[in-house]
C-alpha positions as CSV (number, residue, x, y, z in Angstrom):
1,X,-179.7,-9.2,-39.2
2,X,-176.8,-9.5,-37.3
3,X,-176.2,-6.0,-36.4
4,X,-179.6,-6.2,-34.7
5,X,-178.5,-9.2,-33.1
6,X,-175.7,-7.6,-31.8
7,X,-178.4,-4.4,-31.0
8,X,-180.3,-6.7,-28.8
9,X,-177.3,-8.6,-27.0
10,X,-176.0,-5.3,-26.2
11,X,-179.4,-4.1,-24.8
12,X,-179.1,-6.8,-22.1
13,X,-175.5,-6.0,-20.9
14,X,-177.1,-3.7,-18.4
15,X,-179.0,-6.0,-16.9
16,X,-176.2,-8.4,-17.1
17,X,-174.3,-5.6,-15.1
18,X,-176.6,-5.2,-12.1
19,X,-177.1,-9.3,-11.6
20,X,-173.1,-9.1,-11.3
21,X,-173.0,-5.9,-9.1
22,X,-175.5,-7.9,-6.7
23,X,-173.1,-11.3,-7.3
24,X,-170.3,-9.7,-5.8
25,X,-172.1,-7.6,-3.2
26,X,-172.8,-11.3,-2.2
27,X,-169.7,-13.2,-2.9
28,X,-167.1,-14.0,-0.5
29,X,-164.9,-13.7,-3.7
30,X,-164.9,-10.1,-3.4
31,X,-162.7,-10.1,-0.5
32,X,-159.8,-10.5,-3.1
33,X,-161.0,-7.1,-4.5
34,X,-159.9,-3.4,-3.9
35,X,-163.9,-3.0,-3.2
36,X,-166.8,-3.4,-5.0
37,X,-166.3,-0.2,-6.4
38,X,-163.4,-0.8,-7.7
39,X,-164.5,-4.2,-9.4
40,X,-167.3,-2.6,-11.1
41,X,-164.8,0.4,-12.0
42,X,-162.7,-2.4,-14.0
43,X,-165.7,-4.1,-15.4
44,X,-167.4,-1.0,-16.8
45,X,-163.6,0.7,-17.8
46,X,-164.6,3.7,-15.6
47,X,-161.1,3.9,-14.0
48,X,-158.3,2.2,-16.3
49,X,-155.5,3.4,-17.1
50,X,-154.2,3.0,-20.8
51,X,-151.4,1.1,-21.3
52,X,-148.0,2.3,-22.7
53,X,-147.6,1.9,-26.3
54,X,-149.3,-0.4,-28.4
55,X,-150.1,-3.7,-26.5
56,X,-150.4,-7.4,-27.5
57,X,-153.9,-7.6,-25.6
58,X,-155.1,-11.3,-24.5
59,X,-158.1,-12.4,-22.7
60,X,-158.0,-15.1,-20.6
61,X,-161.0,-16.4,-18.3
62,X,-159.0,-17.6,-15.4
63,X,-156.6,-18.9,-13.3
64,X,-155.9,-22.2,-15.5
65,X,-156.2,-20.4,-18.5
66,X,-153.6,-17.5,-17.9
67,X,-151.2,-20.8,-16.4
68,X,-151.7,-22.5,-19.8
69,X,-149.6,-19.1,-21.5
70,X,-147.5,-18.2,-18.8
71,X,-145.2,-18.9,-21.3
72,X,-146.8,-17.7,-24.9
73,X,-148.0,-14.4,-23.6
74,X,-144.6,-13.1,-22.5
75,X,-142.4,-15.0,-25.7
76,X,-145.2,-13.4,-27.8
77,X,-144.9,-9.9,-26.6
78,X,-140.9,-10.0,-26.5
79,X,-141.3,-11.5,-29.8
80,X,-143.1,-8.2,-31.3
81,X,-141.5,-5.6,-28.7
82,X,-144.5,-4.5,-27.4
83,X,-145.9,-4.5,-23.7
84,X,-148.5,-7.0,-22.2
85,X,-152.0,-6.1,-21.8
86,X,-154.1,-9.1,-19.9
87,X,-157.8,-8.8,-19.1
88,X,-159.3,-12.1,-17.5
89,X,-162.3,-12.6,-16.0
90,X,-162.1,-13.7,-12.9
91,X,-160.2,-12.8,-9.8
92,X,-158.0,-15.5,-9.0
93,X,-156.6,-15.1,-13.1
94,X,-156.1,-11.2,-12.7
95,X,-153.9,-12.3,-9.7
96,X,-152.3,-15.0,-11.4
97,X,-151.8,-12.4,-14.6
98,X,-150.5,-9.9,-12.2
99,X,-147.2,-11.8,-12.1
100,X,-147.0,-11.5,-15.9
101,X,-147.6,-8.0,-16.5
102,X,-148.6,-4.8,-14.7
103,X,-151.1,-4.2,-17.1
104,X,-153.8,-6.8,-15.6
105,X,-157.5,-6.5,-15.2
106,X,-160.5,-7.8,-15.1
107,X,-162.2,-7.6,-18.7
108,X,-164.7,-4.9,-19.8
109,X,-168.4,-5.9,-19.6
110,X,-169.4,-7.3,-23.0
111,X,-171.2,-4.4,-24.1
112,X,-170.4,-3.1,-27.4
113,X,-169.7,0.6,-26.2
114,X,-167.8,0.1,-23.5
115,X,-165.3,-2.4,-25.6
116,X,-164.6,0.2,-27.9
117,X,-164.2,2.6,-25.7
118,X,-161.6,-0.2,-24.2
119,X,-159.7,-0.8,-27.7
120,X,-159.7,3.0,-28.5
121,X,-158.0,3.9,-25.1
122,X,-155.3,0.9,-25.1
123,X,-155.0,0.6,-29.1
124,X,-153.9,-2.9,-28.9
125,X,-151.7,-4.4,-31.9
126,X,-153.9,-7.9,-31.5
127,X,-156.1,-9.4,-29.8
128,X,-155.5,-13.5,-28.5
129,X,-158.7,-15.3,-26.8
130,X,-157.6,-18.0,-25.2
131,X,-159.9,-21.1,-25.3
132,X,-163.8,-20.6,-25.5
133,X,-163.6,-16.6,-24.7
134,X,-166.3,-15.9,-27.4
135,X,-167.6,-12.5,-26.5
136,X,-169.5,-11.2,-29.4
137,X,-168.6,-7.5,-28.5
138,X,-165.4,-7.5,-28.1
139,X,-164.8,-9.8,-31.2
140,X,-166.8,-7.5,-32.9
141,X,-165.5,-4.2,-31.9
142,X,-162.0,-5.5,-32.2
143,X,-163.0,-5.9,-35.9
144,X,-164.4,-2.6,-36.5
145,X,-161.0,-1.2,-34.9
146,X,-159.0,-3.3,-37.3
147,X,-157.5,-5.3,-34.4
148,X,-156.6,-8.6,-35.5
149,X,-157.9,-11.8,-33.7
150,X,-156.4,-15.1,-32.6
151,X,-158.3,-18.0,-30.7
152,X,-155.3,-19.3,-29.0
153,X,-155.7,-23.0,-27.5
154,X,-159.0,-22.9,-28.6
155,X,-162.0,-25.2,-27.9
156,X,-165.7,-24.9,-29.0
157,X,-168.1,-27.8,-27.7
158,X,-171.1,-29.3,-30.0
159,X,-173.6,-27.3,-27.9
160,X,-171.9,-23.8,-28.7
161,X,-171.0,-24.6,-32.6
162,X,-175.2,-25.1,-32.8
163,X,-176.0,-22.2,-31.4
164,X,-173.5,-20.1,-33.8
165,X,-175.2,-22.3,-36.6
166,X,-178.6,-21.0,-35.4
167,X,-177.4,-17.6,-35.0
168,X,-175.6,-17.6,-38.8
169,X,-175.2,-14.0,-39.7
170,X,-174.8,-12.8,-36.2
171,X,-171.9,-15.7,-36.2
172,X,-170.8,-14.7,-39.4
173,X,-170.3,-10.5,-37.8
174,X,-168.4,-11.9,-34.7
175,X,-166.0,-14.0,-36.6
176,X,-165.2,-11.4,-39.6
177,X,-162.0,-10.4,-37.9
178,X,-160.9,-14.1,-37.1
179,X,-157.2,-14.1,-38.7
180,X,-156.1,-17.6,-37.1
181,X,-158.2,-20.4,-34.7
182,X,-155.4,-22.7,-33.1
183,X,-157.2,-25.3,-31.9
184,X,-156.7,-28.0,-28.9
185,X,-157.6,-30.9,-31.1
186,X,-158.7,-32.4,-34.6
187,X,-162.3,-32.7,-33.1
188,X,-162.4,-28.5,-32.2
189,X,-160.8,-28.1,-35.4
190,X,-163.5,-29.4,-37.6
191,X,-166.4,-27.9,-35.5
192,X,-164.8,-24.4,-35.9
193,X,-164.0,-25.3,-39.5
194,X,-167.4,-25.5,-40.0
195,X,-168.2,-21.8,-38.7
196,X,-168.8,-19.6,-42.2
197,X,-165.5,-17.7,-42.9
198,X,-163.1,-19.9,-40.8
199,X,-163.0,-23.0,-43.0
200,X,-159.8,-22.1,-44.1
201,X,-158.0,-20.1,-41.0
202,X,-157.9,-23.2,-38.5
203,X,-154.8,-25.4,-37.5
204,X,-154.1,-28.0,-34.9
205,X,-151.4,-26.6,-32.2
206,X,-152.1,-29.3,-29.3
207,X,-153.0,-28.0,-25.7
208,X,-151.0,-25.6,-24.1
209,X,-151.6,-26.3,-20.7
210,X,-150.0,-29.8,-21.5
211,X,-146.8,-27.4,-21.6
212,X,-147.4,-26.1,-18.0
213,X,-146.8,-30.4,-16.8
214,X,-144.2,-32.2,-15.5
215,X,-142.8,-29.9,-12.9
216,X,-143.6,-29.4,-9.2
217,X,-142.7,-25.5,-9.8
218,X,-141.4,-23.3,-7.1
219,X,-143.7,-24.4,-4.5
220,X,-142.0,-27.8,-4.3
221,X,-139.5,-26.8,-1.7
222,X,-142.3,-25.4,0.4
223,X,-144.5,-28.1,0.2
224,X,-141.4,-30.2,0.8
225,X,-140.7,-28.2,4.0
226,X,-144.3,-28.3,5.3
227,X,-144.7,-32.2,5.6
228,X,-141.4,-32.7,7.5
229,X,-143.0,-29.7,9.8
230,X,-146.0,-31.3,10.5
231,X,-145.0,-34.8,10.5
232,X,-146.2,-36.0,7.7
233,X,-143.4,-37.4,5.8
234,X,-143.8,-40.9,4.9
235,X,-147.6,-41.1,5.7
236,X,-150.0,-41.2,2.7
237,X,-151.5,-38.2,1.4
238,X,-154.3,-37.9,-1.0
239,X,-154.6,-34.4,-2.7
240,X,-157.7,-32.5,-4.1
241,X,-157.0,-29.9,-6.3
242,X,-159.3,-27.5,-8.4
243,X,-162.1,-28.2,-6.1
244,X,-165.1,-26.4,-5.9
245,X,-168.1,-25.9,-3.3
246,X,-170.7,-29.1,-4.5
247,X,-167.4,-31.9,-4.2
248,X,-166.0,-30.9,-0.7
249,X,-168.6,-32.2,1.5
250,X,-168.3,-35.4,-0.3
251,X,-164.3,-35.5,-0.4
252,X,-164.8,-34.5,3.2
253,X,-167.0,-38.1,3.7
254,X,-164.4,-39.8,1.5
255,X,-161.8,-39.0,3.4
256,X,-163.1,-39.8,6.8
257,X,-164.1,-43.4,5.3
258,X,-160.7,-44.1,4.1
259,X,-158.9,-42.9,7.0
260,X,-160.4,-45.5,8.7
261,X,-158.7,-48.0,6.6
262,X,-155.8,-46.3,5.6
263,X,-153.4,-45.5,8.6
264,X,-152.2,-42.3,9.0
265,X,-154.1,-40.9,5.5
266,X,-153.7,-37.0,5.3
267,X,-156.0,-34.6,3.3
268,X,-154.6,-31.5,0.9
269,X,-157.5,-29.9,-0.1
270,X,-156.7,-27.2,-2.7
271,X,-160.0,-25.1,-3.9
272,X,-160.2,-24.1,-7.5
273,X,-161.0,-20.5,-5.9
274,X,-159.4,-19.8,-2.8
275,X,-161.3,-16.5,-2.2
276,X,-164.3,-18.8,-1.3
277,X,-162.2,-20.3,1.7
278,X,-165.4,-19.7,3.6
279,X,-167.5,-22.2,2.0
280,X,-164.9,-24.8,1.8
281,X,-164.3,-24.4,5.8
282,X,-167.8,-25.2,6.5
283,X,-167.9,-28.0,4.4
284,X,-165.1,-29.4,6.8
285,X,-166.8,-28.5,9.8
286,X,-169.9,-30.0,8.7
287,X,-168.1,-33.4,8.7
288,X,-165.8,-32.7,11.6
289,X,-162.3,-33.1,9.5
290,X,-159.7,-31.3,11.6
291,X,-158.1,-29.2,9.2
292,X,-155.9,-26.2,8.7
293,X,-155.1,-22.9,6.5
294,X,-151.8,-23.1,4.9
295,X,-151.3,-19.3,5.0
296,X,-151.8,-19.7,9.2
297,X,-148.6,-21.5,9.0
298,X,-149.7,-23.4,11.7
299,X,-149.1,-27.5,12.2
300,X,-151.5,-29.4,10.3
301,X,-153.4,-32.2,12.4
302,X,-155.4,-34.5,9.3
303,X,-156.3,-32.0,6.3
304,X,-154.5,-28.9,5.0
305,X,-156.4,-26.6,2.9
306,X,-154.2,-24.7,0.6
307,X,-155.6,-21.3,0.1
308,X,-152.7,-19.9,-1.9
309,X,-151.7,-20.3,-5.3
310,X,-148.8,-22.3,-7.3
311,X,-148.7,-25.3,-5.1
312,X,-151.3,-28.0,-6.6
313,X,-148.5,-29.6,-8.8
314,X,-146.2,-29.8,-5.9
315,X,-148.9,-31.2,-3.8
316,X,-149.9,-33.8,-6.4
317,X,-146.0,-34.7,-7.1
318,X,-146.2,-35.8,-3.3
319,X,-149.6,-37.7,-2.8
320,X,-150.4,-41.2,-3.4
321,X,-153.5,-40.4,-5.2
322,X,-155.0,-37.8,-7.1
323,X,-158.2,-36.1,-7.4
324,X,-159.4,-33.4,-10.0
325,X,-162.4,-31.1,-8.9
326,X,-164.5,-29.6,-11.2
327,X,-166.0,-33.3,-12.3
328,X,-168.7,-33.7,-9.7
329,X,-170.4,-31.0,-10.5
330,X,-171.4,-29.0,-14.3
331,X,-168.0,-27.6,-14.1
332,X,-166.7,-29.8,-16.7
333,X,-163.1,-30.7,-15.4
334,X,-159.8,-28.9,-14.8
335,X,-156.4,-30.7,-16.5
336,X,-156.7,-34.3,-15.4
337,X,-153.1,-34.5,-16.5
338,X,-151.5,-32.9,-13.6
339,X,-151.5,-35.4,-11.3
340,X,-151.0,-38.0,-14.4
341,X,-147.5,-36.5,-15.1
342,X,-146.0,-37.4,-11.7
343,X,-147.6,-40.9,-12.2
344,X,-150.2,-40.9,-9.7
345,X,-153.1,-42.2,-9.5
346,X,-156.1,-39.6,-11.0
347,X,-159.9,-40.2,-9.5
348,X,-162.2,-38.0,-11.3
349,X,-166.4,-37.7,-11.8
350,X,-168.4,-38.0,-14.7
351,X,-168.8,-34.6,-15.8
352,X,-165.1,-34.7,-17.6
353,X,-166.4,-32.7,-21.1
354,X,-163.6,-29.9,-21.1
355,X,-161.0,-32.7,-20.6
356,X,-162.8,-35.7,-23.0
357,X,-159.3,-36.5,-24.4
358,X,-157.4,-36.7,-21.1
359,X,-159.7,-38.5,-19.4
360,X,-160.5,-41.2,-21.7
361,X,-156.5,-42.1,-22.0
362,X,-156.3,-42.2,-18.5
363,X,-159.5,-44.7,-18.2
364,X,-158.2,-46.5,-20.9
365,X,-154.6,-46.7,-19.9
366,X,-155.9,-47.4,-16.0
367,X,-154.3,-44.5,-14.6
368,X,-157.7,-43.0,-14.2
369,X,-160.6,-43.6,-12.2
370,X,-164.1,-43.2,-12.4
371,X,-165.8,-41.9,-8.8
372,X,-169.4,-39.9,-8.7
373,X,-170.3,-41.1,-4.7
374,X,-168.4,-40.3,-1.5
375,X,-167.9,-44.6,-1.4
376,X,-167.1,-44.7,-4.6
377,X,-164.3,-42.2,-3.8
């Protein structure tokens, strides 16, 4: 039964492959690409090269997730001598992963076939998934090859753990070649526990983006260098980070309300993906906020928009307040404790589910608030 299962989920990755092919012939995202061809090269491992020796190989879906083991993945790889293979699945994370390894790419298509093919060429020593990177294929191909599996910082919501229930021996084939589940919390732990054949391979290792906090990285000098540039030293600034298309328009209302109450208020608007810069322009435009790039290096009037990477904790260690995209719309949240660490003040929306823990110590401690309307923010 769960072979066919896997049969019929591997009879859809074609169609799968031609809805992404017309995504990214779409997407403004693309521009970060070598072309499209070259994207769908990657995706359908038509032009990878292998890497040398045996790799620790681990999958990461983004930017925030290859952050959260900036540390582990090169530690873990010294640790067994062998070279760094990364595959994430989004552009801003293979850039990101690009500064960990030379061997990073964007994952292969989740189509049985093609991950073999994948683990035949590189021959990886292990396989780490970091958070909820369940890809049946892949999990199941790695098996086959006799490539160990790890779920690294690993999460798995109600929703998800039913559907595995429904789908028991199907579940039961994907997580054959589970070795270890390190899970986030006590909560994850006991829905994964309850996944046939994991009962006894699950342990509680904390959140490893907590380890990423605390520091305003290398971007601090710059950041530091930019307010004094364009005046803005000493003037309040409030700081969106990890925002996406659905909450700019209404940070861009906020932010026009509170300026009008708030003397000399400045706006750092720092998109979750900055190859949509487009969308996040208009969005200003629409609401007439002056604003400028940060890569145009020119001086900032009322709102900078930070399309680069590495500089949202050094823009949060300076603001006055804090807020965490990916909470006004179905994202789910990004880490609510990166502004928390620098003591700031962290507004947030409702839709907090892939940050539950964080965001319920914040409320409760008061160091987080609760916004879902432009007043309201």
């Amino acid at each position: 039964m769960g072979y066919l299962i896997l049969l019929l989920y591997s009879l859809l990755a074609p169609v799968i492959a031609v809805f992404y092919a017309l995504f990214f012939l779409l997407s403004p995202r693309r521009a970060l690409m070598k072309s499209l061809g070259g994207e769908l090269g990657e995706r359908l491992d038509i032009s990878v090269s292998p890497a040398e020796g045996r790799p620790v190989w681990l999958h990461a879906a983004s930017l925030g997730e290859v952050k959260a083991v900036s540390k582990l993945a090169p530690e873990l790889a010294a640790a067994l001598k062998a070279p760094l293979l990364i595959t994430v699945s989004t552009s801003s994370g293979r850039t990101a992963a690009a500064r960990l390894t030379p061997q990073a790419r964007l994952a292969p298509l989740d189509f049985y076939p093609l991950v073999a093919r994948f683990i035949k060429l590189h021959r990886p020593r292990l396989l780490v998934v970091i958070e909820t990177e369940i890809w049946p294929a892949m999990f199941i191909a790695a098996s086959k090859a006799g490539v160990p599996v790890y779920l690294a910082n690993a999460r798995i919501s109600p929703g998800t753990l039913a559907l595995y229930r429904v789908l028991g021996p199907f579940s039961r084939l994907v997580f054959s070649g589970v070795k270890q589940v390190l899970a986030q919390s006590g909560a994850d732990a006991l829905r994964f526990r309850s996944i046939p054949g994991l009962e006894e391979k699950v342990t509680v290792t904390g959140n490893l983006k907590h380890d990423q906090l605390g520091a305003s990285g290398a971007g601090a000098e710059k950041v530091r260098q930019f307010l004094k540039t364009a005046g803005w030293e000493g003037l309040p600034l409030f700081t969106a980070g990890s925002t996406h298309p659905a909450e700019e328009p209404l940070l861009a209302e906020a932010y026009l309300e509170a300026k009008k109450h708030i003397p000399g208020l400045k706006l750092a608007l720092v998109p979750r993906h900055p190859e949509r810069l487009a969308e996040t322009q208009a969005a200003l435009r629409g609401r007439c906020v002056e604003y400028t790039k940060w890569t145009s290096g020119e001086t900032a009037r009322d709102c900078i928009v930070v399309d680069a990477m590495g500089l949202l904790q050094a823009f949060y260690a300076v603001s006055a307040a804090c807020f965490v995209g990916g909470t006004l719309d179905d994202t789910g949240g990004h880490n609510l404790l990166e502004p928390a660490l620098f003591s700031k003040p962290v507004l947030f929306g409702p839709n907090y589910r892939n940050a539950r823990a964080a965001a319920e110590a914040l409320l409760k401690e008061k160091g987080g608030f609760l916004v879902g309307t432009a007043p309201e923010l």
